[in-house]
C-alpha positions in Angstrom: 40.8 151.9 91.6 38.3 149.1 90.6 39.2 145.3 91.7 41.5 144.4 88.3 43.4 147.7 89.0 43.5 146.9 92.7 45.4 143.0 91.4 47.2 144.9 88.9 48.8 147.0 91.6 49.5 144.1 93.4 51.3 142.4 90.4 52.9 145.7 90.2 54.4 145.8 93.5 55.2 142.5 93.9 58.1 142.9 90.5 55.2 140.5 88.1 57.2 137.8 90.0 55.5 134.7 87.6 57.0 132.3 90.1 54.7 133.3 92.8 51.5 134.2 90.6 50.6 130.1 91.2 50.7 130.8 95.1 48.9 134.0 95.6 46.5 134.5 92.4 43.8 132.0 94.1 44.0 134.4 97.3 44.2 137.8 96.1 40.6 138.8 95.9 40.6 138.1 99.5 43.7 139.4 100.4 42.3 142.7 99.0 38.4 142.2 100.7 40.7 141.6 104.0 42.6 144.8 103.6 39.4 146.5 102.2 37.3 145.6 105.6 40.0 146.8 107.8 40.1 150.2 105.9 36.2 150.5 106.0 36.2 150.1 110.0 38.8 152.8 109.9 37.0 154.9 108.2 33.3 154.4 108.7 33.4 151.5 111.4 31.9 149.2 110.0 32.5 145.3 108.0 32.1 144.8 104.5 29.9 141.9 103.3 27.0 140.1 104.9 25.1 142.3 106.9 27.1 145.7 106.0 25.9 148.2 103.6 29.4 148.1 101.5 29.8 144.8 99.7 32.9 142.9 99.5 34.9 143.3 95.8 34.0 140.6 93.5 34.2 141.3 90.1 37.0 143.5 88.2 34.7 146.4 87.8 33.5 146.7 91.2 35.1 149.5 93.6 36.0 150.3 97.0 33.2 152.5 98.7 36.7 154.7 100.1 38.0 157.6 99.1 40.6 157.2 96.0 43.3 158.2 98.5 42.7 154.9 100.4 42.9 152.7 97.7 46.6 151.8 97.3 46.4 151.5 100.8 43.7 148.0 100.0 47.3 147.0 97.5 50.0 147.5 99.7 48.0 145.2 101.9 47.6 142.4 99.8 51.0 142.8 98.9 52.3 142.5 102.5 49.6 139.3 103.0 51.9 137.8 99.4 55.1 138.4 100.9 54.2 137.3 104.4 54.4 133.5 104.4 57.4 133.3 101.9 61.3 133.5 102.7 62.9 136.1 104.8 63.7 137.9 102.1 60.1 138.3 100.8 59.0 139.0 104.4 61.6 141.6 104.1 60.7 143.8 101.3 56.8 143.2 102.5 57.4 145.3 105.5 57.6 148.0 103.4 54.1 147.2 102.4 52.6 146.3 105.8 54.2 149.8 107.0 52.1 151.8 104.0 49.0 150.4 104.8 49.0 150.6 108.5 49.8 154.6 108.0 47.0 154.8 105.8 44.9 152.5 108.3 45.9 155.9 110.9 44.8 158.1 108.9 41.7 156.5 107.6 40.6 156.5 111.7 42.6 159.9 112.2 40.4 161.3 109.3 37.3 160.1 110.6 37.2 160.3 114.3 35.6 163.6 114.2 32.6 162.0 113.0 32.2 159.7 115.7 33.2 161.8 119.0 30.6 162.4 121.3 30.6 164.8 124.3 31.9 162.9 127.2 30.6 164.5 130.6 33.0 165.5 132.8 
């Protein structure tokens, strides 16, 4: 997914809720940077932006430098950052999200460890 599909998947999930567009829209590039940086030190241990290789998402065609399976992962948790700070019923239905993405998060470190182990003497 590229950055518009990324938002578009946020918009999705969050039921196109006009109401709330206003409130998050200014924010969701960085909710999805936020969610993108945590998934990148999963997965290769390391920050996106400044002095990493990977740069942060900042136009609509630019992508995630993640495997495709990690991407809805960057959505659900922008979604959960949306719902986070709004009634108890937003918070709510954004645990769902916040759950999704800290599976994926697992696995993204789960999938990767292997390349990081290093023989520990005994």
């Amino acid at each position: 997914m590229n950055l518009l599909e990324l938002k578009q998947q946020v918009m999705f999930q969050t039921g196109n809720d006009a109401d709330d567009l206003g409130d998050f829209q200014p924010h969701l590039t960085d909710y999805l940077n936020e969610g993108y940086d945590r998934l990148m030190m999963a997965y290769v241990r390391e920050h996106i932006g400044g002095d990493g290789d990977s740069p942060e998402l900042g136009h609509d065609k630019s992508r995630p430098e993640l495997p495709e399976w990690l991407h809805r992962a960057i959505a659900d948790y922008a979604t959960w950052l949306v719902y986070r700070n709004g009634s108890a019923e937003k918070q709510s239905r954004g645990f769902v999200f916040r759950k999704a993405f800290e599976e994926a998060e697992m696995k993204a470190r789960t999938f990767s460890a292997g390349k990081y182990i290093t023989h520990i003497p005994m």
